[in-house]
N, CA, C and O atoms as a GROMACS GRO file, in nm:
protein
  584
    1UNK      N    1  -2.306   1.347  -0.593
    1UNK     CA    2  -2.223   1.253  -0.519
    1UNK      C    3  -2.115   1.332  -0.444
    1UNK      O    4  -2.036   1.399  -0.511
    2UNK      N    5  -2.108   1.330  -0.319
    2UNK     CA    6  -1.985   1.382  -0.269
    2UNK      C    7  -1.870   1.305  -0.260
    2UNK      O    8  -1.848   1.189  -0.295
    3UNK      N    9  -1.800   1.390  -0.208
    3UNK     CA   10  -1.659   1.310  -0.187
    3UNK      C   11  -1.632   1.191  -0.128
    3UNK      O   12  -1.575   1.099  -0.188
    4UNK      N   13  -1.680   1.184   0.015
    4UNK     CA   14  -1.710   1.056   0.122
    4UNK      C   15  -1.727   0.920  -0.032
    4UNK      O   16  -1.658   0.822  -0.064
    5UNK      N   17  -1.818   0.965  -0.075
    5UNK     CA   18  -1.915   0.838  -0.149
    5UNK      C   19  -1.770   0.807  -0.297
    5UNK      O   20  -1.744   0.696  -0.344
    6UNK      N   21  -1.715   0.914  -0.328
    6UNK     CA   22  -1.611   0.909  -0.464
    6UNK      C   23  -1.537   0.798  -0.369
    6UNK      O   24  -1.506   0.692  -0.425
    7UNK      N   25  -1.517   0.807  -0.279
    7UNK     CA   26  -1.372   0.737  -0.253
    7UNK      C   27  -1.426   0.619  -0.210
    7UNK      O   28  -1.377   0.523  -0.270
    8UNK      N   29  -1.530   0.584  -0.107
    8UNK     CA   30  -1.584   0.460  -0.086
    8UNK      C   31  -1.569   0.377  -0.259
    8UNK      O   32  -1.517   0.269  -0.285
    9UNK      N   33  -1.635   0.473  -0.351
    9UNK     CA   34  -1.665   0.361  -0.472
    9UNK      C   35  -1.511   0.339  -0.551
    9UNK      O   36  -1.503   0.252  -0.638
   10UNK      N   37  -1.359   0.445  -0.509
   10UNK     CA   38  -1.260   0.366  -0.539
   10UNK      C   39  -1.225   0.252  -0.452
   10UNK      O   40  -1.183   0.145  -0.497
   11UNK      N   41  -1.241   0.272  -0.343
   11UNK     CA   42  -1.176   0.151  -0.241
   11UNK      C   43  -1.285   0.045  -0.285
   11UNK      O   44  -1.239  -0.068  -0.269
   12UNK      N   45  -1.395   0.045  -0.327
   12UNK     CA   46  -1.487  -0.093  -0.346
   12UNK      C   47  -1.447  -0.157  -0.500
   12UNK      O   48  -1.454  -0.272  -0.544
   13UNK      N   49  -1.399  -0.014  -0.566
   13UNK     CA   50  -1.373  -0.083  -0.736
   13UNK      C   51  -1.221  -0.166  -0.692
   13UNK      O   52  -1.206  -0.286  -0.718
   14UNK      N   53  -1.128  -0.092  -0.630
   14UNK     CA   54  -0.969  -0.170  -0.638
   14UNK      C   55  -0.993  -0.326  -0.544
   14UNK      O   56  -0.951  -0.440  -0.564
   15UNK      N   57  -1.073  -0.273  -0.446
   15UNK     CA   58  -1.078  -0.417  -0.358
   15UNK      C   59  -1.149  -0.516  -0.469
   15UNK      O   60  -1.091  -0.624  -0.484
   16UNK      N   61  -1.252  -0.496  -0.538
   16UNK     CA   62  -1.310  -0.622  -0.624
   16UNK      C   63  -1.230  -0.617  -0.750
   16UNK      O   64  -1.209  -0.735  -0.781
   17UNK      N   65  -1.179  -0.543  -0.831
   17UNK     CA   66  -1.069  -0.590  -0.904
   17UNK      C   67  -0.948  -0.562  -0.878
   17UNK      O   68  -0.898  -0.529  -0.986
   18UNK      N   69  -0.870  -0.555  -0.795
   18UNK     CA   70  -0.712  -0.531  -0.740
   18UNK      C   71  -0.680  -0.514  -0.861
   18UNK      O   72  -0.750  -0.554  -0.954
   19UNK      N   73  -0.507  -0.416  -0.886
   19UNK     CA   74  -0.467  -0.415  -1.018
   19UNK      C   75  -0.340  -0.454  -0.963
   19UNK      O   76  -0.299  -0.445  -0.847
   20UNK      N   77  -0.284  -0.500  -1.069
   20UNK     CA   78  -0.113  -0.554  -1.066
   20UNK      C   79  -0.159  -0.693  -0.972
   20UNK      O   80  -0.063  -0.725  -0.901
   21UNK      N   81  -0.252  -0.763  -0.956
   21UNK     CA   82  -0.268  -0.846  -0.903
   21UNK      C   83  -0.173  -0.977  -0.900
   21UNK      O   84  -0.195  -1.034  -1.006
   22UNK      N   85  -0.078  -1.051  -0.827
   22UNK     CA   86  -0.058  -1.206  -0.896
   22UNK      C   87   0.089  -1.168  -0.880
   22UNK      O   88   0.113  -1.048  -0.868
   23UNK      N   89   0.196  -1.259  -0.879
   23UNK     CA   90   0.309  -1.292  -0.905
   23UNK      C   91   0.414  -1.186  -0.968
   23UNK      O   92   0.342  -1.106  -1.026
   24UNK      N   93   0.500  -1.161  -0.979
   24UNK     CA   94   0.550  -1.078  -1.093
   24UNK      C   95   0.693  -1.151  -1.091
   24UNK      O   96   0.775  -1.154  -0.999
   25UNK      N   97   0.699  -1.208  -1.216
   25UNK     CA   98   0.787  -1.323  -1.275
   25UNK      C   99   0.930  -1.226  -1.248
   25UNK      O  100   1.017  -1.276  -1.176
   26UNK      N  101   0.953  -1.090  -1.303
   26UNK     CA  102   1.071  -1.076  -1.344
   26UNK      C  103   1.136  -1.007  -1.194
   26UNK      O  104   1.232  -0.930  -1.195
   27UNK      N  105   1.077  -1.043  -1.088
   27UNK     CA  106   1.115  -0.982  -0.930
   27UNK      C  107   1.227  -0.970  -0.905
   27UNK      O  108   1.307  -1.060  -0.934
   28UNK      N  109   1.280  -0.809  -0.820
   28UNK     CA  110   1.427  -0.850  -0.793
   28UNK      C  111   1.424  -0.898  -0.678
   28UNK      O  112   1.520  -0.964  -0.637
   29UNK      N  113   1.277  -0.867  -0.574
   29UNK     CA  114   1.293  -0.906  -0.433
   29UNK      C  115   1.149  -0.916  -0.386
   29UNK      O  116   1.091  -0.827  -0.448
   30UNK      N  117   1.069  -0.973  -0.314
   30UNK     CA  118   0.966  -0.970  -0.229
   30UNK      C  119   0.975  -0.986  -0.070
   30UNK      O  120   1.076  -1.027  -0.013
   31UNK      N  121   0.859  -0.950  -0.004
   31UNK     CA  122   0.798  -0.932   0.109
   31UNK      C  123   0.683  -1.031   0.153
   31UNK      O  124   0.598  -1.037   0.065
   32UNK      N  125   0.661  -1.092   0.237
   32UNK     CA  126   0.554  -1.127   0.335
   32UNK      C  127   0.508  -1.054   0.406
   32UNK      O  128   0.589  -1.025   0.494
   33UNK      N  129   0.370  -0.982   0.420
   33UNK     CA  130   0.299  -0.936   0.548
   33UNK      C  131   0.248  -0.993   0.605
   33UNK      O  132   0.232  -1.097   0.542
   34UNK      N  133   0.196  -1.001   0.709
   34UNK     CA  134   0.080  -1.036   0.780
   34UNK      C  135   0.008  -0.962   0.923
   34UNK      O  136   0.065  -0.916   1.022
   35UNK      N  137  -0.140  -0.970   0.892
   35UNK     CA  138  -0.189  -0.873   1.012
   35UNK      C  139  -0.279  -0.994   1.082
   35UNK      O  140  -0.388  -1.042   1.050
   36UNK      N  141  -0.187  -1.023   1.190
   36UNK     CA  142  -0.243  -1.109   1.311
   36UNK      C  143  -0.418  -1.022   1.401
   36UNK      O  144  -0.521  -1.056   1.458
   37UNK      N  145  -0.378  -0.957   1.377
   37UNK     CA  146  -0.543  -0.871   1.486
   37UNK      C  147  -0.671  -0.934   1.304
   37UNK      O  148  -0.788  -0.967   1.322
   38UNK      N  149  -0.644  -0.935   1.244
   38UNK     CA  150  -0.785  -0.979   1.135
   38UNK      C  151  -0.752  -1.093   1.032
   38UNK      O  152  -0.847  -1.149   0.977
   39UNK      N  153  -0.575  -1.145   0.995
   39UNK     CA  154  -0.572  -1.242   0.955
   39UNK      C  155  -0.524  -1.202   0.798
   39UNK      O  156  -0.495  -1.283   0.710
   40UNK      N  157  -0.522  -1.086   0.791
   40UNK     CA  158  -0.532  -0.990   0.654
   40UNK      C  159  -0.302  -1.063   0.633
   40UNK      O  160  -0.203  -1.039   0.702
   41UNK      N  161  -0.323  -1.157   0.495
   41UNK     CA  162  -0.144  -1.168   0.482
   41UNK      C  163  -0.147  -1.104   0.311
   41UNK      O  164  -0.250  -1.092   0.245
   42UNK      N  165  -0.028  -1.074   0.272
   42UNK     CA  166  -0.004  -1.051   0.156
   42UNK      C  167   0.132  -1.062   0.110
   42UNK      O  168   0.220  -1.063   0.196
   43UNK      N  169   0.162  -1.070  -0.010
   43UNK     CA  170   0.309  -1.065  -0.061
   43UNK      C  171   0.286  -0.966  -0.179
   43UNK      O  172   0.203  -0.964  -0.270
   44UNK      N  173   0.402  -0.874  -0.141
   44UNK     CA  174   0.476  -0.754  -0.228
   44UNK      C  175   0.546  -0.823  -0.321
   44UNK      O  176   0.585  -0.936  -0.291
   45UNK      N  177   0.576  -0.770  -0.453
   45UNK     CA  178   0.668  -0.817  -0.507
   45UNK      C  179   0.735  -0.698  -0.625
   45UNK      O  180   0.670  -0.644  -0.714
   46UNK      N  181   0.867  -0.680  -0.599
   46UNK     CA  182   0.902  -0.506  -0.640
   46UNK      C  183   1.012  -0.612  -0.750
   46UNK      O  184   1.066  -0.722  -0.739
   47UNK      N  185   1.001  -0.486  -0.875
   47UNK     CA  186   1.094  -0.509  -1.004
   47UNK      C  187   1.178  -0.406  -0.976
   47UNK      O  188   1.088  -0.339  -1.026
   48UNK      N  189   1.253  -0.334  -0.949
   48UNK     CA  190   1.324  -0.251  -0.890
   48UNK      C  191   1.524  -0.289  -0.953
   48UNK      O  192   1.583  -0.397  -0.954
   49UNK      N  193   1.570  -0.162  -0.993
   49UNK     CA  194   1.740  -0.151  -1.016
   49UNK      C  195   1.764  -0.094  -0.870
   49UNK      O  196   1.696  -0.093  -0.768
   50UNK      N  197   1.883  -0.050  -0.900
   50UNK     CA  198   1.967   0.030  -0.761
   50UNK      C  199   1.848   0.196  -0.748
   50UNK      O  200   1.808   0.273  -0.660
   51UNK      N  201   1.838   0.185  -0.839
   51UNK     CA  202   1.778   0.326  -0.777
   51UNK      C  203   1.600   0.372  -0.845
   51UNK      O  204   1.537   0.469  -0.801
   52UNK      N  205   1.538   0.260  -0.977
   52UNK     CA  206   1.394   0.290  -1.025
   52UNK      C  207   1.356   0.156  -0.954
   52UNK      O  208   1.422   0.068  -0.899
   53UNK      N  209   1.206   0.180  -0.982
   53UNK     CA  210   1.083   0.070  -0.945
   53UNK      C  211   1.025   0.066  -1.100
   53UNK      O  212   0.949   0.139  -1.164
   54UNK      N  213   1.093  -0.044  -1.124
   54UNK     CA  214   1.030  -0.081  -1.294
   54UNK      C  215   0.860  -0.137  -1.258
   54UNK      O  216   0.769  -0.066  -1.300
   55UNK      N  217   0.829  -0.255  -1.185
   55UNK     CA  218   0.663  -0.289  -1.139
   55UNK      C  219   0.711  -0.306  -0.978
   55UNK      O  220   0.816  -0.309  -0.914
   56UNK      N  221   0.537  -0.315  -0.950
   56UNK     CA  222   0.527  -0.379  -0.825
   56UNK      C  223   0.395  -0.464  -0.839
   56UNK      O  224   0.302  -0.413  -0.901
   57UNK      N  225   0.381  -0.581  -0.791
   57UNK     CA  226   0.234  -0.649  -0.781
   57UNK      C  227   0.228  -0.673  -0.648
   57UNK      O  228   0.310  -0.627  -0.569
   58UNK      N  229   0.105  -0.766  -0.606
   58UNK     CA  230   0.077  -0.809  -0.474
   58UNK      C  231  -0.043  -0.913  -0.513
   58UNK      O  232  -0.119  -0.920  -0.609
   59UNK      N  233  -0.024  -0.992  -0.393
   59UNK     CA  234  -0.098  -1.111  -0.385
   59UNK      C  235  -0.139  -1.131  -0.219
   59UNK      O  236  -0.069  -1.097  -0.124
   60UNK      N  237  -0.319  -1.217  -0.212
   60UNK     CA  238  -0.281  -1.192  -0.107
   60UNK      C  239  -0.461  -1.207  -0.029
   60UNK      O  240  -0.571  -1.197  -0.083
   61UNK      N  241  -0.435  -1.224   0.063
   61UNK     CA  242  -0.577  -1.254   0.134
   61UNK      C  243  -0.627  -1.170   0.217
   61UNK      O  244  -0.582  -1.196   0.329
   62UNK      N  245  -0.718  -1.059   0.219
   62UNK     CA  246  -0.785  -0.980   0.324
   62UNK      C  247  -0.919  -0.878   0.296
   62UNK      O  248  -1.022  -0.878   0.229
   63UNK      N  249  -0.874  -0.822   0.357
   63UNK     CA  250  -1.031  -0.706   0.396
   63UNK      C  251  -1.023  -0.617   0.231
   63UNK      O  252  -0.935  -0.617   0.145
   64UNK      N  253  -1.129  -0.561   0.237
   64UNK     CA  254  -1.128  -0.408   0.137
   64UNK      C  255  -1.050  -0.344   0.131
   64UNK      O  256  -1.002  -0.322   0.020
   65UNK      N  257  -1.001  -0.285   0.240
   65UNK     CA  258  -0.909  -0.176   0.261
   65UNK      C  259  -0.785  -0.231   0.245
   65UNK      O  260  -0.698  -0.201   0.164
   66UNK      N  261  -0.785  -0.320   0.335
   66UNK     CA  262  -0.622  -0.388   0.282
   66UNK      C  263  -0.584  -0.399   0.130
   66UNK      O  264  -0.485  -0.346   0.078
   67UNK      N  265  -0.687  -0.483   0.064
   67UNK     CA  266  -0.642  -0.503  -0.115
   67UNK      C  267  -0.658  -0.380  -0.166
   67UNK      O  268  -0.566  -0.342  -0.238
   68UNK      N  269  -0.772  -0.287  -0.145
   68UNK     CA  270  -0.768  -0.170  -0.228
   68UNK      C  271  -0.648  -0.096  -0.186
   68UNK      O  272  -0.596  -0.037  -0.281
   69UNK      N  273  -0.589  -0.082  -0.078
   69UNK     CA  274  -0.414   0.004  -0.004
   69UNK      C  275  -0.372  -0.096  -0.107
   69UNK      O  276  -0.426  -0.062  -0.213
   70UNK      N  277  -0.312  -0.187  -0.122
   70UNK     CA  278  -0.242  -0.281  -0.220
   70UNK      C  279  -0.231  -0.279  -0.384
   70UNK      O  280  -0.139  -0.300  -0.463
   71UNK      N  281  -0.386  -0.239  -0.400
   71UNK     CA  282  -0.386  -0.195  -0.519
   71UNK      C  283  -0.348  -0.053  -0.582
   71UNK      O  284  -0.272  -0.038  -0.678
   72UNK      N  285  -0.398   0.024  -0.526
   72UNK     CA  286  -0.348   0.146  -0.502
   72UNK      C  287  -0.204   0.192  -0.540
   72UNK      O  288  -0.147   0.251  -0.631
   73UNK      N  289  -0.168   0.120  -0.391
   73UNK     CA  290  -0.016   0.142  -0.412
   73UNK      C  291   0.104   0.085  -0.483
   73UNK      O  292   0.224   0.111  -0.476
   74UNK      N  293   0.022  -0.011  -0.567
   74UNK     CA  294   0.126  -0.060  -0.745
   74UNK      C  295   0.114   0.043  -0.816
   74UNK      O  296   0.207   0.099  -0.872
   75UNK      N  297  -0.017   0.082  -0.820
   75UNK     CA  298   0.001   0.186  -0.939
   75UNK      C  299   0.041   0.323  -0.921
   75UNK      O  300   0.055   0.384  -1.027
   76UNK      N  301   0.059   0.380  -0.831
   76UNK     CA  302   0.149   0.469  -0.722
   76UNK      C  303   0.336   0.448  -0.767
   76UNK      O  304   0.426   0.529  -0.785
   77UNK      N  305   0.331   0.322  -0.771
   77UNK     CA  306   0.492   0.322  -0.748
   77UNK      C  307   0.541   0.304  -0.875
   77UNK      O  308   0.648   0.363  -0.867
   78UNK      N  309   0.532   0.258  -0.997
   78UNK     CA  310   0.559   0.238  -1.108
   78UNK      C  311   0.642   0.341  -1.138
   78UNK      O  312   0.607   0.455  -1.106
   79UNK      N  313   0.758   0.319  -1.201
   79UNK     CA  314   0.813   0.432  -1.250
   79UNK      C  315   0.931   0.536  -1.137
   79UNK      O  316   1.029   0.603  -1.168
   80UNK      N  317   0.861   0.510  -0.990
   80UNK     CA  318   0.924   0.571  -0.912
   80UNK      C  319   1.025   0.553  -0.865
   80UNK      O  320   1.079   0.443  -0.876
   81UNK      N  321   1.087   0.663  -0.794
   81UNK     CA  322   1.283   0.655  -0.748
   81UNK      C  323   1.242   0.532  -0.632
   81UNK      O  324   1.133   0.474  -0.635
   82UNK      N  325   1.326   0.509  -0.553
   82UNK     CA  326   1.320   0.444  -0.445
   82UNK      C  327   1.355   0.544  -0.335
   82UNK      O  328   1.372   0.509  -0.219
   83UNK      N  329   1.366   0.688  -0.382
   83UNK     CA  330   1.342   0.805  -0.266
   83UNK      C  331   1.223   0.822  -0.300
   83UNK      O  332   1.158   0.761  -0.215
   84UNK      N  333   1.151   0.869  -0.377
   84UNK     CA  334   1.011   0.864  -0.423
   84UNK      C  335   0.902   0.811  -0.335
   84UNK      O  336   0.823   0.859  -0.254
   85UNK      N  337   0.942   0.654  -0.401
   85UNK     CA  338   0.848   0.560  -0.263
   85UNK      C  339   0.867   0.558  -0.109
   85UNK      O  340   0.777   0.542  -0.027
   86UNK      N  341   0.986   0.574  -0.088
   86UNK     CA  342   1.035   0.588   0.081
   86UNK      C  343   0.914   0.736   0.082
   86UNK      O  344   0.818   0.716   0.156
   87UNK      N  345   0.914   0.858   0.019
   87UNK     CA  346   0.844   0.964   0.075
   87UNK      C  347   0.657   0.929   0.069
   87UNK      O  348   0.566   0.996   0.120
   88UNK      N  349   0.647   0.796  -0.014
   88UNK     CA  350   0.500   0.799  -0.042
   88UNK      C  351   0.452   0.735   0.069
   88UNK      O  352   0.342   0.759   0.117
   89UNK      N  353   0.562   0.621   0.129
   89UNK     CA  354   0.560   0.562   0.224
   89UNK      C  355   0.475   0.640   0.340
   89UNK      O  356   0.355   0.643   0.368
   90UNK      N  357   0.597   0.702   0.395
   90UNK     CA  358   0.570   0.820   0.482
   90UNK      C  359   0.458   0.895   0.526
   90UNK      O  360   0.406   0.920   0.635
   91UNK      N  361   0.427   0.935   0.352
   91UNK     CA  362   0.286   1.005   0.328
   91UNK      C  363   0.187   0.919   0.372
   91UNK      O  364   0.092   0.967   0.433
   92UNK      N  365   0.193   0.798   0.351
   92UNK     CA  366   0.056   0.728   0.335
   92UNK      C  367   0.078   0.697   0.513
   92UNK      O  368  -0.019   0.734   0.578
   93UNK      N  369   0.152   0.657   0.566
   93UNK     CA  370   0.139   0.651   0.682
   93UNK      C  371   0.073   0.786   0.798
   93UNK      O  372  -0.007   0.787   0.892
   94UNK      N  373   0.162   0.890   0.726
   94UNK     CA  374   0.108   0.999   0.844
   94UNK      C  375  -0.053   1.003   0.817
   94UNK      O  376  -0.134   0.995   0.909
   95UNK      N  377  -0.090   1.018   0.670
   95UNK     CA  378  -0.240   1.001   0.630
   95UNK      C  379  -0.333   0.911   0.688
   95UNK      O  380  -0.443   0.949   0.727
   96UNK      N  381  -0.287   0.768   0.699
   96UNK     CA  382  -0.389   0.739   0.804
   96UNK      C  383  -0.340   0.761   0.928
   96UNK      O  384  -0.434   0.737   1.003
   97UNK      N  385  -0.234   0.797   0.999
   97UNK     CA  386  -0.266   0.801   1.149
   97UNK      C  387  -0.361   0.944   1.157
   97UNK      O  388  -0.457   0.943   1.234
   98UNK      N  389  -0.345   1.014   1.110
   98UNK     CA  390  -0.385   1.164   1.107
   98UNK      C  391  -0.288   1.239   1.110
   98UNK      O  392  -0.317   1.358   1.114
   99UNK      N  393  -0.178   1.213   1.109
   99UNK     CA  394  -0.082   1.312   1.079
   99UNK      C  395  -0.022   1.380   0.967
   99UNK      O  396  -0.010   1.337   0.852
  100UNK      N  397   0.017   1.494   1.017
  100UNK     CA  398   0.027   1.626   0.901
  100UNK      C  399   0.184   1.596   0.833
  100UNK      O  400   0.296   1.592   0.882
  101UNK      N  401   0.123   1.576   0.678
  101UNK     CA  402   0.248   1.562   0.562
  101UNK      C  403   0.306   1.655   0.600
  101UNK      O  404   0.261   1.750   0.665
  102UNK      N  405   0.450   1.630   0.552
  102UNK     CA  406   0.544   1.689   0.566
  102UNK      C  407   0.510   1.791   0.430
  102UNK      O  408   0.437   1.754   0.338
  103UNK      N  409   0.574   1.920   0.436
  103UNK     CA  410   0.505   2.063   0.342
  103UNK      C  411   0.372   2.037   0.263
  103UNK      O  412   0.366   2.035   0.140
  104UNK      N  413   0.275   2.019   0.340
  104UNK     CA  414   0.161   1.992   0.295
  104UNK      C  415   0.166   1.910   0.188
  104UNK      O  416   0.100   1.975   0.106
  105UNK      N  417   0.197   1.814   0.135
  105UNK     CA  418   0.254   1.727   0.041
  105UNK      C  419   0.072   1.665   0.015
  105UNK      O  420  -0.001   1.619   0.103
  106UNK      N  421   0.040   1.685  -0.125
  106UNK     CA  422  -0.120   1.617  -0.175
  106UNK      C  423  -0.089   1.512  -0.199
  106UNK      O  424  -0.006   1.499  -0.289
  107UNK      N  425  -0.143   1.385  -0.129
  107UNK     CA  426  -0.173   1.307  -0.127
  107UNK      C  427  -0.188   1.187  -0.243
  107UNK      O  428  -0.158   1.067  -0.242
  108UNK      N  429  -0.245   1.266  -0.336
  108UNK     CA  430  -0.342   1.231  -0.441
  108UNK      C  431  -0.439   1.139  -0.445
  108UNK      O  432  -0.543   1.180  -0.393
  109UNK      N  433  -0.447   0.978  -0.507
  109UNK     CA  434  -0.522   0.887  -0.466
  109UNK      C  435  -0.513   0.870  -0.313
  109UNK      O  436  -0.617   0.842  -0.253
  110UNK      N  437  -0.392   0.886  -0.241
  110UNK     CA  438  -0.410   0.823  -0.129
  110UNK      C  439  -0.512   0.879  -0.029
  110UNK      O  440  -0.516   0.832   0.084
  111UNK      N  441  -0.591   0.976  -0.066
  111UNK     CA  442  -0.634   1.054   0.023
  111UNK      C  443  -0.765   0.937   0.065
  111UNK      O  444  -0.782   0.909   0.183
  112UNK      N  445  -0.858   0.872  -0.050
  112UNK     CA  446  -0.928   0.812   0.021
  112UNK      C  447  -0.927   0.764   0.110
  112UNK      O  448  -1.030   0.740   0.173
  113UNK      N  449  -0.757   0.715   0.163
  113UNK     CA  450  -0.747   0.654   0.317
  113UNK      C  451  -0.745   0.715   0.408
  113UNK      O  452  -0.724   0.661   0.516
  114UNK      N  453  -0.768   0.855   0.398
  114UNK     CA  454  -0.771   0.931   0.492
  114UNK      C  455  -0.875   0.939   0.567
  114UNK      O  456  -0.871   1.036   0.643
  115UNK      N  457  -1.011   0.843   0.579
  115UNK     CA  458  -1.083   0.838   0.686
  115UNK      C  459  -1.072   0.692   0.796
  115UNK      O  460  -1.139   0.660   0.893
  116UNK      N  461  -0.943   0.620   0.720
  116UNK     CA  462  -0.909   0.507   0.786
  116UNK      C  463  -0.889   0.539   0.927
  116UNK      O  464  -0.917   0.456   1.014
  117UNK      N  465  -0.833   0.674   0.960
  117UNK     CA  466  -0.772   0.760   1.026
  117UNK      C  467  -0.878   0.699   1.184
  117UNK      O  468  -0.859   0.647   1.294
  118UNK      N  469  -1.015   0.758   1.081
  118UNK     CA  470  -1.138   0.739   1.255
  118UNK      C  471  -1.156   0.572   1.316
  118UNK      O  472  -1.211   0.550   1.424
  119UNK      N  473  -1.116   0.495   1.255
  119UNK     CA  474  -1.085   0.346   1.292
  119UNK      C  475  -0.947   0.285   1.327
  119UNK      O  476  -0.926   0.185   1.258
  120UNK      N  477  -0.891   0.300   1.375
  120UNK     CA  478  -0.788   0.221   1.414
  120UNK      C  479  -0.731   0.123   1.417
  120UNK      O  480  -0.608   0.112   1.409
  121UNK      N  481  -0.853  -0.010   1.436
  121UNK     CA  482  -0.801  -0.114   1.388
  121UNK      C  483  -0.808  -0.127   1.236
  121UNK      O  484  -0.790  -0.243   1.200
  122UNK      N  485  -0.832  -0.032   1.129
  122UNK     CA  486  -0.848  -0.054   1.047
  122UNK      C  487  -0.699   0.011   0.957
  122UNK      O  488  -0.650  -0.030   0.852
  123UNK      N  489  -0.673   0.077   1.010
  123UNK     CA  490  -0.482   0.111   1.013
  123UNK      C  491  -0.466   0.027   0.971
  123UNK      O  492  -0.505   0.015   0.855
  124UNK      N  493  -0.404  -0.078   1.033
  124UNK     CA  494  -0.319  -0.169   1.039
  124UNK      C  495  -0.381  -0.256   0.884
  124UNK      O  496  -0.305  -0.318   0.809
  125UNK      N  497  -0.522  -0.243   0.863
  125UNK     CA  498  -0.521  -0.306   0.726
  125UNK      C  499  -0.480  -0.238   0.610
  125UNK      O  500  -0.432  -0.298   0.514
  126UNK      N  501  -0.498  -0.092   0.613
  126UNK     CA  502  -0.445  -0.012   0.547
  126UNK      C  503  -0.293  -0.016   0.502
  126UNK      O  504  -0.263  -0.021   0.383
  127UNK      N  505  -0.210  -0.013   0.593
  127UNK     CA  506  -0.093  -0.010   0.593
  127UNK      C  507   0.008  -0.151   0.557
  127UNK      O  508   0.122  -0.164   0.512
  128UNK      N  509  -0.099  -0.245   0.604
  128UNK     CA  510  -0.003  -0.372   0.581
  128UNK      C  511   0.042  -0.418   0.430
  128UNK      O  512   0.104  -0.525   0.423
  129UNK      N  513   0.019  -0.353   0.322
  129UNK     CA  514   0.056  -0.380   0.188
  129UNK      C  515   0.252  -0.272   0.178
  129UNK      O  516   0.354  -0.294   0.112
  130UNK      N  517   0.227  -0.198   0.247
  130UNK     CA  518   0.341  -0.089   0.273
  130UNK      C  519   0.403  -0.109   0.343
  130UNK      O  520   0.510  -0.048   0.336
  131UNK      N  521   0.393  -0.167   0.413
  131UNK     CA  522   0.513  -0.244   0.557
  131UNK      C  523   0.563  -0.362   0.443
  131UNK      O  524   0.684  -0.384   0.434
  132UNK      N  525   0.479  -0.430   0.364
  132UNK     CA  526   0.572  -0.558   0.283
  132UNK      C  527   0.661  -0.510   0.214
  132UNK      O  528   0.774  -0.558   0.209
  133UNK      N  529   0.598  -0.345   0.110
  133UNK     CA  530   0.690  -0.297   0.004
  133UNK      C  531   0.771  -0.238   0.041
  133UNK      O  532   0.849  -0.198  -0.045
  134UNK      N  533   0.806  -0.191   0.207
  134UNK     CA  534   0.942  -0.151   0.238
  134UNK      C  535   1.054  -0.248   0.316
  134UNK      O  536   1.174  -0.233   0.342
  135UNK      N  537   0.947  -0.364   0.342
  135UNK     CA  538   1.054  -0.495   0.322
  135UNK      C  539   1.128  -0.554   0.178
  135UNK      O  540   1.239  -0.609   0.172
  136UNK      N  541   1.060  -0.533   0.096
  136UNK     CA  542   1.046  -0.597  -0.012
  136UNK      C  543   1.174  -0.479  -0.064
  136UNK      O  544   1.278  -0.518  -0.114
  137UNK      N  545   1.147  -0.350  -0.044
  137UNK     CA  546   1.279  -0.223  -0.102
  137UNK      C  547   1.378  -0.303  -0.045
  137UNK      O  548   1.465  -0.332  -0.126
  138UNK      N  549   1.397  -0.357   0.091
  138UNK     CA  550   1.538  -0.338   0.139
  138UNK      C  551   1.585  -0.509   0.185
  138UNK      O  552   1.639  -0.561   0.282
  139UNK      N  553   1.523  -0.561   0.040
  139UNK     CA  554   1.579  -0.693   0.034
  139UNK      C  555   1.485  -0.810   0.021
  139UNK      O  556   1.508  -0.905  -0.053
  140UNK      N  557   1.349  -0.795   0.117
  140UNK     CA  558   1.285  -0.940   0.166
  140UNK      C  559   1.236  -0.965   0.268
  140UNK      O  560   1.218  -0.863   0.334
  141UNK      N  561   1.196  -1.075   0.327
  141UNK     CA  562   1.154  -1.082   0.431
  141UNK      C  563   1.006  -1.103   0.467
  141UNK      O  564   0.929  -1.113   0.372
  142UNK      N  565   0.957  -1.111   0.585
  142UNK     CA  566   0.890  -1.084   0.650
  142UNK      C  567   0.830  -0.975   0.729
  142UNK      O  568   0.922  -0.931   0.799
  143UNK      N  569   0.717  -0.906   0.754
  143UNK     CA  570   0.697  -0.842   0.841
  143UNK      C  571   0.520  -0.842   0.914
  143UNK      O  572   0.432  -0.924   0.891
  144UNK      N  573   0.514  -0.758   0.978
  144UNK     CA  574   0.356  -0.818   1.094
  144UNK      C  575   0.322  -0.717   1.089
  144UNK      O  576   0.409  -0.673   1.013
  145UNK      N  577   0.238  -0.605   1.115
  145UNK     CA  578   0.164  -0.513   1.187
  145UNK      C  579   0.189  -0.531   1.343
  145UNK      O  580   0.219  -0.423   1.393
  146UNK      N  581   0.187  -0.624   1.426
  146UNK     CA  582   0.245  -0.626   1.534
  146UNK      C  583   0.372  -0.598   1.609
  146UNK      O  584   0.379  -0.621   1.729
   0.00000   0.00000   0.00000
């Protein structure tokens, strides 16, 4: 099995069972996404003090890529600073546009999104779980891919 095929079968396992799936009762703040070009919406929802990320879940209607980025990225953030996630942020963004991490910074799980890169409209499904959780860091809200 190569690599190509390892990561297809994570993005197909997180998209059919998402983890941290559903509500998260003890929230200090959530997010709305939504991606108008496929219809793909979701809500972030971060347990977060002034400065850790105690959970994060998500809820939410879309493509593969979108829920598996969603799923992914709960279990990514657990535990983390809120400089932490601002840099995973980052990461996961330059990763799918194709752009080069800052000091070669590994990826780790996120790398499977790194062929999101050759689709474009498929960005925007990628990313739209991460546009909510950096609404969701800095209070609430709403946000679009548009």
């Amino acid at each position: 099995m190569d690599v190509r095929e390892l990561y297809q079968d994570m993005i197909v396992d997180h998209s059919r069972s998402p983890r941290n799936f559903g509500p998260l009762e003890e929230a200090t703040s959530s997010a709305d996404g939504y991606n108008p070009l496929c219809g793909d919406r979701i809500r972030v929802w971060v347990d977060a003090d002034a400065d850790t990320i105690r959970k994060v879940s998500f809820e939410g209607q879309g493509c593969a890529i979108s829920t598996a980025s969603a799923s992914i990225m709960t279990e990514m953030l657990k535990g983390k600073t809120r400089d932490e996630a601002a840099r995973l942020i980052d990461l996961f963004h330059d990763l799918v546009r194709g752009e080069n991490s800052p000091g070669g910074t590994d990826p780790g799980k996120l790398a499977v999104f790194a062929g999101v890169r050759d689709y474009p409209s498929r960005v925007k499904c990628a990313v739209l779980a991460w546009h909510a959780l950096k609404a969701a860091l800095e209070g609430g809200g709403r946000v679009s891919t548009e």
